[in-house]
C-alpha positions as a Markdown table, in Angstrom:
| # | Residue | x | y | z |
|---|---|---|---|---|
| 1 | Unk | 30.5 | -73.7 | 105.6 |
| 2 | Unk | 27.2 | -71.9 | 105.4 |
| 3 | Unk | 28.6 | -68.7 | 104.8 |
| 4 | Unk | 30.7 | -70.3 | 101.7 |
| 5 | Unk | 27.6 | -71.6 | 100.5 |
| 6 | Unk | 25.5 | -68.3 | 100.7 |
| 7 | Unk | 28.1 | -66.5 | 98.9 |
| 8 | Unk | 28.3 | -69.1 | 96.1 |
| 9 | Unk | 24.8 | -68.0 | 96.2 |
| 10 | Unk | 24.7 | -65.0 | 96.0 |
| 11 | Unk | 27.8 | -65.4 | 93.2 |
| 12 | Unk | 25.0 | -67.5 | 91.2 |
| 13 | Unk | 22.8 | -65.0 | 91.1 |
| 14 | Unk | 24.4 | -62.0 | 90.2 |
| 15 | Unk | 26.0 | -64.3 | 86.7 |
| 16 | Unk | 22.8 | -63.9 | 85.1 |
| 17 | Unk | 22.1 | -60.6 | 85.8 |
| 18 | Unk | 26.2 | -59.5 | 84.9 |
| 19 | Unk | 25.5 | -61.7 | 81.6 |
| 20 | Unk | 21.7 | -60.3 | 80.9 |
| 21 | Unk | 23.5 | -56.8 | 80.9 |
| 22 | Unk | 26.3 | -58.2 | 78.8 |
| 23 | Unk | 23.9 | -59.3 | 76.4 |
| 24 | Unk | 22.0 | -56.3 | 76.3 |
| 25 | Unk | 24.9 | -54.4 | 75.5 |
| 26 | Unk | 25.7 | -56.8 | 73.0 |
| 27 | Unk | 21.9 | -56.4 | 71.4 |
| 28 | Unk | 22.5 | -52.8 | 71.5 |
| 29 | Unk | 25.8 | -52.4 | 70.2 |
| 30 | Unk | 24.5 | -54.9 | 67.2 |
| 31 | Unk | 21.1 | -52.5 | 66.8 |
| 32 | Unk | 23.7 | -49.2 | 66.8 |
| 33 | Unk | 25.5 | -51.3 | 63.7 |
| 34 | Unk | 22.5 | -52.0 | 61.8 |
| 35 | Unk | 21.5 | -48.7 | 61.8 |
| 36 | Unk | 24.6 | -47.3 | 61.2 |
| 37 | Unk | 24.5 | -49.7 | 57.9 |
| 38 | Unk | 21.1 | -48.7 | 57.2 |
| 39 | Unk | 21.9 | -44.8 | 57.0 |
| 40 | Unk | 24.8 | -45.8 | 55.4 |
| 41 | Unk | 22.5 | -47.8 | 52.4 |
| 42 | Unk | 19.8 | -44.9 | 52.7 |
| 43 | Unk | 22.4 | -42.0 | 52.4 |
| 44 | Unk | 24.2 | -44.9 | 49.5 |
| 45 | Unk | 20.6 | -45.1 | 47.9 |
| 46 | Unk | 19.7 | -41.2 | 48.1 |
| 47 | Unk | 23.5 | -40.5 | 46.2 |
| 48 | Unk | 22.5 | -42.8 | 44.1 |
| 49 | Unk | 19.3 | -41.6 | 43.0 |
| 50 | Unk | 20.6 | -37.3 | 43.5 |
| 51 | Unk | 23.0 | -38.8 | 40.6 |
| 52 | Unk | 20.9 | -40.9 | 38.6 |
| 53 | Unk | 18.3 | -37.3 | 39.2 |
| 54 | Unk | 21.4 | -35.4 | 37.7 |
| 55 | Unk | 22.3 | -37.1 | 35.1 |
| 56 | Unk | 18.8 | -37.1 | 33.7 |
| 57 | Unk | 18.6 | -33.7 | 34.6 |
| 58 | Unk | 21.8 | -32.9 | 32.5 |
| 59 | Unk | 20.3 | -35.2 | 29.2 |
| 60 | Unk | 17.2 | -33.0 | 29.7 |
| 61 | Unk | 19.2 | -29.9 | 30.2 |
| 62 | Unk | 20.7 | -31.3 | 26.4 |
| 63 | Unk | 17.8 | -31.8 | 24.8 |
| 64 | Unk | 15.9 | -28.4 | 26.0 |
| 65 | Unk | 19.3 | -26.7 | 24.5 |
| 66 | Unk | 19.0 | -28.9 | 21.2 |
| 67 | Unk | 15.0 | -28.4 | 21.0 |
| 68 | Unk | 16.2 | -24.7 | 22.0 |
| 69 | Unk | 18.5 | -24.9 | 19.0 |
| 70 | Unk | 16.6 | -26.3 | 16.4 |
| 71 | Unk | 14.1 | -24.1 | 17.2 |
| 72 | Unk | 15.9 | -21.1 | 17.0 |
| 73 | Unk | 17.6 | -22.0 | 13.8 |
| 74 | Unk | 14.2 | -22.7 | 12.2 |
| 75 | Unk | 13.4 | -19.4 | 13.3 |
| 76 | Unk | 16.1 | -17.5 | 11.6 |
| 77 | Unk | 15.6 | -19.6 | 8.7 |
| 78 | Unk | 11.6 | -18.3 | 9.1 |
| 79 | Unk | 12.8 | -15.0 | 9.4 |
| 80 | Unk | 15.5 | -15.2 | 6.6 |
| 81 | Unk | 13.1 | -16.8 | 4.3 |
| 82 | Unk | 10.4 | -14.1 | 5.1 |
| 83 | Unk | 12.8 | -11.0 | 5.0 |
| 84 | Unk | 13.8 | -12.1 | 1.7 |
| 85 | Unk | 9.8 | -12.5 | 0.7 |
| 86 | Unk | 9.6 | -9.0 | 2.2 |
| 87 | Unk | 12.1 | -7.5 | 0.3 |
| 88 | Unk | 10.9 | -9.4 | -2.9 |
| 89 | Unk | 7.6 | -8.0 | -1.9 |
| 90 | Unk | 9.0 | -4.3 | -1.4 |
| 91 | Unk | 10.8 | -4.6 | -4.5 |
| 92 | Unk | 7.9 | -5.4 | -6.4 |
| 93 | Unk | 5.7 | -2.8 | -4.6 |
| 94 | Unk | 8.5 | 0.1 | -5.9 |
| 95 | Unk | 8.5 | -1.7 | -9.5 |
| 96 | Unk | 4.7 | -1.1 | -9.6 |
| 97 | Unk | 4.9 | 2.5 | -8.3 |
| 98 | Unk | 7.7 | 3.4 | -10.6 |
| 99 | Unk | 5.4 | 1.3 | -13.6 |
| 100 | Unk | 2.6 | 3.4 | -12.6 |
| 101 | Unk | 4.4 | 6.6 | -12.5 |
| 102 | Unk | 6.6 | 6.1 | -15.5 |
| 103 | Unk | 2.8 | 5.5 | -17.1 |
| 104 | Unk | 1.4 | 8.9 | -15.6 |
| 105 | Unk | 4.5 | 10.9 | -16.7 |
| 106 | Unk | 4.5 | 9.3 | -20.4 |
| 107 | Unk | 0.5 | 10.3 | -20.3 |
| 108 | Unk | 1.5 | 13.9 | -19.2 |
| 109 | Unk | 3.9 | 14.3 | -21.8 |
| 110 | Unk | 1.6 | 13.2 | -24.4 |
| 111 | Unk | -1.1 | 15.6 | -23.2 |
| 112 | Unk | 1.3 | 18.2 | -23.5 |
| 113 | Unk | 2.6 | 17.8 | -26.6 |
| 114 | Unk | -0.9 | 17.1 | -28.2 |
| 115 | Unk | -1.7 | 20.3 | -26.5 |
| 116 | Unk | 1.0 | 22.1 | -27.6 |
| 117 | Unk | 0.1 | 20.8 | -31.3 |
| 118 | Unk | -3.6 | 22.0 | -30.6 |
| 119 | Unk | -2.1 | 25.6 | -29.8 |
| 120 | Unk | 0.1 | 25.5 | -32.7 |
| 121 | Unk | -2.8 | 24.7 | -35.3 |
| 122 | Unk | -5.3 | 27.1 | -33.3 |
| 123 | Unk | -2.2 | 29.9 | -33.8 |
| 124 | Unk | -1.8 | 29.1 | -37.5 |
| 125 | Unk | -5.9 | 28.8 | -37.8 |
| 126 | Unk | -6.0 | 32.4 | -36.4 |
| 127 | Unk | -3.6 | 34.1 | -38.2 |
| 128 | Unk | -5.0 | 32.5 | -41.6 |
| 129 | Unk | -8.7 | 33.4 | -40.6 |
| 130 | Unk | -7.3 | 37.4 | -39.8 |
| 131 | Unk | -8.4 | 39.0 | -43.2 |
| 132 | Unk | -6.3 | 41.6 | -44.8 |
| 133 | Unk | -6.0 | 45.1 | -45.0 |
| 134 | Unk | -7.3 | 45.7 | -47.9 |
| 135 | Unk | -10.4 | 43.5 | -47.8 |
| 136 | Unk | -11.5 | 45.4 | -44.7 |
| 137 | Unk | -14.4 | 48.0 | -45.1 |
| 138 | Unk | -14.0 | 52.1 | -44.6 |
| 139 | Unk | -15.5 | 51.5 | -41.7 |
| 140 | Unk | -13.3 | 48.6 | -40.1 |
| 141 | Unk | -10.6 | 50.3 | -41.3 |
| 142 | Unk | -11.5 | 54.0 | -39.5 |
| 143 | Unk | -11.9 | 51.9 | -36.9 |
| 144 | Unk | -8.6 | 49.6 | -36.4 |
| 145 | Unk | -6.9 | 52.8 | -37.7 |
| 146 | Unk | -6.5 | 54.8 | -34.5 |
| 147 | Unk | -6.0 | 51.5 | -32.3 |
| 148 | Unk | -2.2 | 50.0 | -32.7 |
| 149 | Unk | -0.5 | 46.9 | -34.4 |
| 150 | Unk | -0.1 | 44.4 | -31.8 |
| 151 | Unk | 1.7 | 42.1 | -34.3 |
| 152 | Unk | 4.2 | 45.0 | -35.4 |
| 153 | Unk | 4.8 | 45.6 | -31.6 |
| 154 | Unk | 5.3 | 42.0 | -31.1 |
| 155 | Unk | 7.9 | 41.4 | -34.3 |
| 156 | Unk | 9.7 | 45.0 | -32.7 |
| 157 | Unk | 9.4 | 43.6 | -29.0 |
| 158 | Unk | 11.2 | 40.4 | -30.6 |
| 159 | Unk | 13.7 | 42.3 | -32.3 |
| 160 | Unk | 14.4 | 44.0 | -29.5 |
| 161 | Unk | 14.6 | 41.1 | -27.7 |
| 162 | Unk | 17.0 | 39.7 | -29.6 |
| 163 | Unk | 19.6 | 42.8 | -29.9 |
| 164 | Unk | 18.9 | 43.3 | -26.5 |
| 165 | Unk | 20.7 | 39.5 | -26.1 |
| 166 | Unk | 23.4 | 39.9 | -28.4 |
| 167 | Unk | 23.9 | 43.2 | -26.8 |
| 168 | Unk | 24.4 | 41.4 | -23.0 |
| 169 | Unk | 26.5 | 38.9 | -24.6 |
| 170 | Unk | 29.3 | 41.6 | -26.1 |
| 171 | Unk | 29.0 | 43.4 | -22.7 |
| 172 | Unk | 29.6 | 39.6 | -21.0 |
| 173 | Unk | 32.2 | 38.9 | -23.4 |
| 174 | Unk | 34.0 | 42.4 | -22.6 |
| 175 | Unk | 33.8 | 42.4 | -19.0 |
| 176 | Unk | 35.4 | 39.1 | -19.4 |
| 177 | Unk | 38.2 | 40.7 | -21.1 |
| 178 | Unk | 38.5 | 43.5 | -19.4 |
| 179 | Unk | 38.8 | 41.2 | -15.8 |
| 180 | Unk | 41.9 | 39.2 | -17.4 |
| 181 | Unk | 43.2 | 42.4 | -18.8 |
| 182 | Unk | 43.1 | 43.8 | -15.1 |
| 183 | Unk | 44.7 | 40.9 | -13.7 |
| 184 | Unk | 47.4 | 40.8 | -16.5 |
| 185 | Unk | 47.9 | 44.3 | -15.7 |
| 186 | Unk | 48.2 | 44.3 | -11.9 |
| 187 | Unk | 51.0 | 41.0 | -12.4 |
| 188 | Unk | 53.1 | 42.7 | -14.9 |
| 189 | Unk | 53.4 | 45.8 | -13.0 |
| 190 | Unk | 53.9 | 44.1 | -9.6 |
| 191 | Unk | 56.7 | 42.5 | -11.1 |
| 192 | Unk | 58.0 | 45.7 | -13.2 |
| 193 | Unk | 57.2 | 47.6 | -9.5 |
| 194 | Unk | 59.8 | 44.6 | -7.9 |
| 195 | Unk | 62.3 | 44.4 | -10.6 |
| 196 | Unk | 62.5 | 48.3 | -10.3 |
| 197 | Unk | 63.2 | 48.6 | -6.6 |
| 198 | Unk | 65.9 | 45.6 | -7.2 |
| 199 | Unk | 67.6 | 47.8 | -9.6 |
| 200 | Unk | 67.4 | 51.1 | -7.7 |
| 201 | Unk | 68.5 | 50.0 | -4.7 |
| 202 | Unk | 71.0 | 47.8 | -5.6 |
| 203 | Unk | 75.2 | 48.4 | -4.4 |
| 204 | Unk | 76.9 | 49.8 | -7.3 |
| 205 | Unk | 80.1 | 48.4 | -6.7 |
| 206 | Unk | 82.0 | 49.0 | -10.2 |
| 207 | Unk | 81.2 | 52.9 | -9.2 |
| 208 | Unk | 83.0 | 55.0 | -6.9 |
| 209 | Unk | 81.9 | 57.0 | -4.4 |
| 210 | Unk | 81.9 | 60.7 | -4.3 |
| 211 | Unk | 84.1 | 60.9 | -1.4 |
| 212 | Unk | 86.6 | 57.9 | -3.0 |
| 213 | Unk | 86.8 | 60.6 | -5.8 |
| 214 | Unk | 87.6 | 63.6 | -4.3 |
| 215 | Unk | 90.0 | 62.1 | -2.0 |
| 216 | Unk | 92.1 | 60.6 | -5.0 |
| 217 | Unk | 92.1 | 64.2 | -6.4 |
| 218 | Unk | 93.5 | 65.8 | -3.0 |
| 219 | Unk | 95.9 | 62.9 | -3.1 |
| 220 | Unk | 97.2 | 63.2 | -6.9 |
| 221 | Unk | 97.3 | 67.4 | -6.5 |
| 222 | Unk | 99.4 | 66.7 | -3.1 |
| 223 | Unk | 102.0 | 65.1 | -5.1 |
């Protein structure tokens, strides 16, 4: 009976230790769940925000693009606006040249041809001033006597001149000539030259032969 008892003992007090492991296992398993759930809600939460992070990242990405846009499109419209003021600008620079230009030329022709009126009144001024022959003294005369006419040489020179010119033109006008006649020549008698050797050195075939000939006279003496 004692020995029942001391095992029901000892049976008593290994319960509570059998149950304090039971319920440590139980605290631990419960711990292991609650963090399991909490990495769960933390790696839940840190989705959460990596999308809510994208998203805003994407509408940020959009309006960077659109300011990116805009901006661009105001820029071509800057540029477009200020090539065209920079051609208007070039345009009007080459108007003003071409104005002042135009101007210069129109100045230079009007120089000219007031010079070129100056030397034609200074030319008829001279030649009315020249006195004659007649009016000149012994003297003048004795003296422009031996030296020559330098207005008869230049009315001959001109004359000359001007034979000389119609003279070119006839020898122009006849080499002309002469080149077509050359041609005209060489074509006719090339083709003379070919209808010739045609002619020559065709077949005569409505003429007999000398040999046809003689051998119809051997035949008709024969008989």
């Amino acid at each position: 009976m004692a020995d029942s008892s001391a095992e029901k003992k000892r049976r008593r007090s290994k319960t509570p230790e059998r149950s304090e492991s039971v319920d440590s296992g139980i605290l631990t398993r419960s711990s292991e769940r609650k963090k399991q759930k909490t990495e769960k809600d933390v790696e839940k939460k840190k989705r959460r925000s990596s999308f809510v992070r994208g998203r805003k990242s994407m509408h940020l990405l959009e309006q960077e693009q659109q300011q990116t846009s805009e901006t661009q499109t105001a820029d071509n419209t800057a540029s477009n606006s200020g090539g065209s003021n920079t051609a208007t600008v070039w345009q009007q620079n080459y108007a003003d040249r071409l104005k002042t230009e135009s101007s210069m030329w129109d100045s230079l022709c009007e120089e000219h041809s007031a010079a070129a009126e100056n030397a034609d009144n200074s030319s008829k001024d001279t030649t009315s001033d020249i006195p004659p022959w007649e009016s000149l003294s012994a003297e003048q005369q004795r003296l422009l006597g031996g030296k020559p006419d330098l207005q008869d040489i230049l009315d001959y020179t001109k004359k000359c001149r001007e034979n000389l010119e119609v003279y070119v033109d006839k020898i122009a006008s006849t080499t002309k000539t002469l080149s077509t006649f050359e041609s005209t020549a060489e074509a006719f008698s090339s083709a003379k030259a070919n209808e010739l050797g045609m002619r020559t050195f065709k077949r005569m075939e409505h003429f007999n032969s000398p040999m046809t000939l003689i051998s119809k006279i051997v035949r008709k003496t024969e008989s």
